[in-house]
KELOVEX-492710 format. One line per 10 residues: number of its first residue (from 1); for each residue x, y, z of C-alpha. Coordinates in steps of 0.2 Angstrom, whole numbers, plus 5000, padded with zeros to 4 digits. Layout:
% KELOVEX-492710
NUM> X Y Z; ...
% end
This chain:
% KELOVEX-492710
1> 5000 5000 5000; 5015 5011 5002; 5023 5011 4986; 5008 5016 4975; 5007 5031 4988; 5026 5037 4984; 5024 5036 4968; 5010 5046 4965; 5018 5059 4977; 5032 5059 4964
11> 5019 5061 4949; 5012 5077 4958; 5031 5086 4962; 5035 5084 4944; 5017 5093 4939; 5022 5105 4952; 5037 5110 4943; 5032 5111 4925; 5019 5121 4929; 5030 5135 4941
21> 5041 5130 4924; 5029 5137 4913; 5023 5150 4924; 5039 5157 4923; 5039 5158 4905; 5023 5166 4903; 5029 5179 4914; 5045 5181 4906; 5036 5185 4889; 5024 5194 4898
31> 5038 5205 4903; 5047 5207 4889; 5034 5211 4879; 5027 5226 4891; 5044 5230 4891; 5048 5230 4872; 5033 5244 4868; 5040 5258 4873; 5056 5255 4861; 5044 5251 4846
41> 5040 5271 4848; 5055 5276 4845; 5060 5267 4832; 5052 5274 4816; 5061 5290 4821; 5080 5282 4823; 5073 5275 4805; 5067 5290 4797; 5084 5299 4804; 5096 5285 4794
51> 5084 5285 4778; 5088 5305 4778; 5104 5308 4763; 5117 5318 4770; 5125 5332 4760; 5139 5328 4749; 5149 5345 4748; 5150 5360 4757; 5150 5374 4743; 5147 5393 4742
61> 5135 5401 4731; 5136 5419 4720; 5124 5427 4710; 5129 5432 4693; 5133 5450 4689; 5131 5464 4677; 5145 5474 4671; 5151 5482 4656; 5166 5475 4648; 5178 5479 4634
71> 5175 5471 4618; 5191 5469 4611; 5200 5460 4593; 5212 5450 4598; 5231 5451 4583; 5249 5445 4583; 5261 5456 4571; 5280 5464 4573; 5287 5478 4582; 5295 5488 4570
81> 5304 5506 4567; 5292 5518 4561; 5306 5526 4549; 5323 5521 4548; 5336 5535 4542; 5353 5527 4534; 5367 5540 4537; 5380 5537 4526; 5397 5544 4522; 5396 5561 4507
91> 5415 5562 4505; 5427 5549 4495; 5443 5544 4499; 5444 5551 4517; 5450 5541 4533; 5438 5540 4548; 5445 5549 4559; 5431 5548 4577; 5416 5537 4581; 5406 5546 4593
101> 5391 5535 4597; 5388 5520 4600; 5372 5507 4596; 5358 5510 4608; 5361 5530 4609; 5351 5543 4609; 5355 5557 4599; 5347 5575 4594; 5346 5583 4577; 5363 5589 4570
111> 5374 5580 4583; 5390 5575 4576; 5390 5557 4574; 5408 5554 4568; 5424 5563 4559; 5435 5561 4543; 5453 5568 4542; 5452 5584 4536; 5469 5588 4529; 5467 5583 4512
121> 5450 5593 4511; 5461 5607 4519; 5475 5610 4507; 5462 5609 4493; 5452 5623 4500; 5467 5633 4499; 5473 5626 4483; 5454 5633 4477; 5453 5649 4489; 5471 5652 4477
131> 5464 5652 4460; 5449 5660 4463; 5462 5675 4470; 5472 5673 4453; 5455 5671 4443; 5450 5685 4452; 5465 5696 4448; 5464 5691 4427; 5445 5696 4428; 5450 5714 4436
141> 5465 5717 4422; 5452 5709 4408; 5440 5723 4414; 5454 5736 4413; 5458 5734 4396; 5439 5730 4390; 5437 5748 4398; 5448 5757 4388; 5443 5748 4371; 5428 5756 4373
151> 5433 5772 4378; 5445 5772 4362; 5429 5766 4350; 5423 5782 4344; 5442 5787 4342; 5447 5774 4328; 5461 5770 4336; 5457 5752 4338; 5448 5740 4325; 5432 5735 4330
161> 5440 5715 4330; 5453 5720 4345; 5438 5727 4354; 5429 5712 4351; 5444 5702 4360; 5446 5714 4374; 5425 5713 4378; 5428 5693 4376; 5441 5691 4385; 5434 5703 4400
171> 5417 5690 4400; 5430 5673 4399; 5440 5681 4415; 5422 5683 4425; 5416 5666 4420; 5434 5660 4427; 5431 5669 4442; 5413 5661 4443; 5422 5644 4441; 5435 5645 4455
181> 5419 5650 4465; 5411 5635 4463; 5425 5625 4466; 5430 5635 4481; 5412 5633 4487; 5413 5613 4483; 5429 5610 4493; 5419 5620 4507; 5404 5608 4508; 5419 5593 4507
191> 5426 5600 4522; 5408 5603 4531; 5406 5585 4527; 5420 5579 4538; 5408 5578 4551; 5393 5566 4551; 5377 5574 4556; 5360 5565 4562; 5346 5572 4551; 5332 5568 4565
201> 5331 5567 4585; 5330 5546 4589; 5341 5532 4591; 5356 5523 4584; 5351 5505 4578; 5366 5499 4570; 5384 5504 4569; 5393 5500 4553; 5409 5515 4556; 5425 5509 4559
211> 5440 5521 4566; 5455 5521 4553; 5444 5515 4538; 5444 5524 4521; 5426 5526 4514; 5419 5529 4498; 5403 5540 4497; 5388 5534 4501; 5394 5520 4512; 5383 5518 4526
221> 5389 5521 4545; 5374 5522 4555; 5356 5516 4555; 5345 5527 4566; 5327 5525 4573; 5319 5543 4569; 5312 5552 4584; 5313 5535 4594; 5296 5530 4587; 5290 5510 4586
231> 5274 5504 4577; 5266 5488 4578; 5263 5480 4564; 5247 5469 4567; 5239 5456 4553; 5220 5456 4556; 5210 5445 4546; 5201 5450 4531; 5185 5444 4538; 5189 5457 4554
241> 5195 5470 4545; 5181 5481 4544; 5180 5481 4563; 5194 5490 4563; 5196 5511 4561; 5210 5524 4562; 5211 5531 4578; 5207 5513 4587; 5216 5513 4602; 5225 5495 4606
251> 5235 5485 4619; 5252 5478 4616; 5262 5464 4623; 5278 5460 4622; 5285 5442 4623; 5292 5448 4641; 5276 5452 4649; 5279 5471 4645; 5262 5482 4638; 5261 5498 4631
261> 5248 5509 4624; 5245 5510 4605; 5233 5518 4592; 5230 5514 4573; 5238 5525 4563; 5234 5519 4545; 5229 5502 4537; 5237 5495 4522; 5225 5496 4506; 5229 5478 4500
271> 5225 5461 4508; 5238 5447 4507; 5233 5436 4493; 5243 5420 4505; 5240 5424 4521; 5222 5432 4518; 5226 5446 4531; 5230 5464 4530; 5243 5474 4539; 5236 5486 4554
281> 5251 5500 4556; 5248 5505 4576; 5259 5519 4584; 5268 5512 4602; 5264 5526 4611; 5277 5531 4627; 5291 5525 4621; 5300 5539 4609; 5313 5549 4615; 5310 5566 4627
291> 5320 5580 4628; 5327 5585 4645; 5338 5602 4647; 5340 5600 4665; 5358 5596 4674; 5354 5579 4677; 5355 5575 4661; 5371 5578 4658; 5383 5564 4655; 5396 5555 4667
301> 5412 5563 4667; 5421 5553 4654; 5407 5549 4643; 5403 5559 4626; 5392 5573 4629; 5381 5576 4613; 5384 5592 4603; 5372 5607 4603; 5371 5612 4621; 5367 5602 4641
311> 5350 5597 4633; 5348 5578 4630; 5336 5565 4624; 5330 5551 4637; 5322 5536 4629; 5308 5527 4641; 5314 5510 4645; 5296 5500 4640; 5303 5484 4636; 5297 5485 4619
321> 5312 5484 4605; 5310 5483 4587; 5309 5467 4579; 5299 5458 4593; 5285 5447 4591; 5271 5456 4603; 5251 5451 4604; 5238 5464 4607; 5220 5467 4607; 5212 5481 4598
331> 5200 5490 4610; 5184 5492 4602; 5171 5497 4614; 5162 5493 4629; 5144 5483 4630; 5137 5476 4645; 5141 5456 4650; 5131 5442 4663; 5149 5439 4673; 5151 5425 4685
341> 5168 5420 4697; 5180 5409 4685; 5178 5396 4698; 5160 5392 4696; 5163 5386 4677; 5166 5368 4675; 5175 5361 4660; 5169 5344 4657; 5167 5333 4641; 5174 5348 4630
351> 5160 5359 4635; 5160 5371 4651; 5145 5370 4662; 5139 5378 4679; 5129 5370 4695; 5113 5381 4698; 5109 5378 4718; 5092 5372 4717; 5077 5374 4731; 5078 5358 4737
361> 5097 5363 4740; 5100 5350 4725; 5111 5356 4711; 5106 5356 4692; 5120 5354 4679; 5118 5367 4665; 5130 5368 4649; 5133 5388 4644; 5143 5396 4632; 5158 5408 4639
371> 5164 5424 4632; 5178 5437 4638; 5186 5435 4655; 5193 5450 4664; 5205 5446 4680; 5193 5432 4690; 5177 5434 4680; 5169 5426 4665; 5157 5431 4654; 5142 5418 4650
381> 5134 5419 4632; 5121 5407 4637; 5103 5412 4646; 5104 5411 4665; 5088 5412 4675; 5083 5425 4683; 5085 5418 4701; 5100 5409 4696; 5113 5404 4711; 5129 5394 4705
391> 5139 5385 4714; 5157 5392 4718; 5168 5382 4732; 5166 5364 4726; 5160 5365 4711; 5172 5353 4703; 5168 5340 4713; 5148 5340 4710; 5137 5330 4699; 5121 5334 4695
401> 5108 5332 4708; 5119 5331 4722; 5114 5338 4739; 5125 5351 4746; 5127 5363 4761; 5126 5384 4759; 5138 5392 4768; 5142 5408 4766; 5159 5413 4755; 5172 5419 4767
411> 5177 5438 4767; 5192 5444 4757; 5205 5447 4767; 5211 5469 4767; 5222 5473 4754; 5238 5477 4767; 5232 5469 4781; 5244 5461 4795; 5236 5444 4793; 5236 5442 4776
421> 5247 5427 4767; 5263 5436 4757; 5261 5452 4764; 5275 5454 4776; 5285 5446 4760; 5281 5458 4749; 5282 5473 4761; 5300 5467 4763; 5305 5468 4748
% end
């Protein structure tokens, strides 16, 4: 009787304990799911807050601008001597005697250049200034004796064939006379033409004298730029010829870097039938020579002074010499331009493009045409819209309809101020 007993007491423990068992169980999912409710609220926010795109660039944004800007016609061409003067030698057979300038030098009108020898041309003046005193002296007894033929006339005494000879012989004494004149007056302008004169203000280009040398006339000695002036020999198309007038006013730049100021002065009438371009003559203005009397402008002690008084000519230093190659623009006008910063222009595929800053702070890719630039600005041919905002910082790193952040572009720093980058640099120097 008391094993049946034990063993149902053992069937009810283990009833007892599957159900605290599942008791437990039920209260543990009761919990977790009471307790699990409260994070389900937040959830769909934490979601929302990760589905939300993030901005791929921080950028700045400008509104294009209106200004005027020059309209200009861009031309290469030669730096050249307006006139070139050849000085040569006018006497034959004389020794160069004194070479008084050198090539680079400025020189006035009527300065002596260089000297011959002038003994030879000397000894013939006297040897002239001699027979016109002889020729001179026959004249005067010729017109004694015509005198008295013609006093003795009426008389008989003479035949009318001696005073014939006495009047012929009186007008052959003053053609002698007239003679040794000229020739007197010849070895005169020999003698003036010892010295080498420059027929025009301007500067010496090339120097062919040689000290000791004997010349023949009409050898060249010197090359000279007159009155210092350079033109600019541009080619312009045919097609923009018309464009251009006299009186245009026009930039020039040297190879160097250097720029002067020029005008038109004239255009050739022919076009090249090759080349299809005509020759646009444009006056370098600035750059002749100036005339300066005061004492500073006298020369070193040592160095040649220039005949004809203290005064001297000063040449500007421009950095423009004849026979360079320059490129300049022919200033045309004004008219006003839709500008935006260079920065903003993206060049991609072979086409440049700018990033408009849409409302939804998205950008929109939009392919322009550009026209002049001046300094940090380019012109845009295209239509823009009228609210357009393009992108600046950052814009060549965007694709279209990427989402950016606005910030605003930060201020330029002073021109001169203590913080700026170089300036301390440049201050030094």
């Amino acid at each position: 009787m008391n094993e049946p007993t034990t063993m149902t007491r053992m069937k009810r423990s283990t009833l007892l304990i599957v159900a605290a068992v599942v008791v437990l169980l039920i209260a543990a999912a009761a919990f977790m799911f009471m307790g699990g409710k409260p994070a389900d609220k937040g959830a769909p926010k934490a979601k929302d807050a990760a589905a939300q795109p993030r901005p791929a660039l921080t950028v700045t944004v400008a509104r294009p601008e209106t200004s005027e800007l020059t309209v200009a016609l861009a031309a290469n061409g030669n730096v050249a001597a307006w006139q070139e003067a050849s000085i040569g030698s006018e006497s034959n057979g004389l020794r160069l005697a004194e070479v008084r300038v050198n090539v680079g030098d400025v020189v006035k009108k009527g300065q002596v250049l260089a000297t011959f020898s002038a003994e030879t041309v000397q000894a013939d003046m006297a040897q002239a200034r001699a027979s016109l005193a002889e020729a001179r002296a026959t004249a005067a007894d010729a017109a004694a004796n015509a005198a008295r033929a013609r006093t003795l006339q009426q008389t008989g005494a003479l035949s009318q064939q001696q005073i014939n000879q006495y009047q012929t012989s009186e007008q052959t004494a003053k053609a002698r006379v007239e003679a040794a004149e000229a020739v007197l007056a010849a070895q005169q302008v020999r003698g003036r033409n010892t010295q080498v004169l420059a027929p025009d203000d301007g500067v010496i280009s090339s120097r062919t004298a040689t000290v000791g040398s004997v010349l023949s006339a009409g050898t060249e000695l010197f090359r000279l730029i007159r009155q210092g002036r350079l033109e600019w020999r541009a080619e312009v198309t045919s097609a923009e010829l018309g464009r251009v007038a006299v009186g245009t006013p026009a930039i020039i730049t040297s190879a160097s870097g250097a720029q002067v100021k020029g005008q038109v002065r004239s255009i050739a009438p022919t076009v090249d039938p090759q080349t299809r371009a005509a020759l646009v003559y444009v006056d370098i203005l600035d750059v002749a020579p100036t005339l300066r009397a005061d004492a500073s402008s006298l020369p070193p002690k040592g160095a040649l002074a220039p005949r004809g008084g203290p005064a001297s000519l000063v040449l500007q230093n421009t950095g423009i010499k004849a026979g360079m190659f320059a490129r300049g623009e022919f200033q045309l006008g004004r008219t006003g331009a839709i500008t935006v910063p260079q920065a903003a222009v993206v060049p991609r595929d072979g086409f440049n493009h700018l990033l408009l800053l849409q409302p939804d702070n998205r950008v929109a890719q939009l392919k322009v045409e550009t026209g002049r630039r001046v300094g940090d600005r380019v012109e845009i041919t295209s239509k823009l819209p009228d609210d357009a905002r393009v992108v600046v910082q950052g814009a060549g790193f965007l694709n279209d309809g990427d989402l950016v952040r606005v910030v605003d572009a930060p201020a330029a720093p002073a021109k001169g101020a203590a913080g700026a980058p170089g300036t301390g640099d440049l201050a030094a120097k």
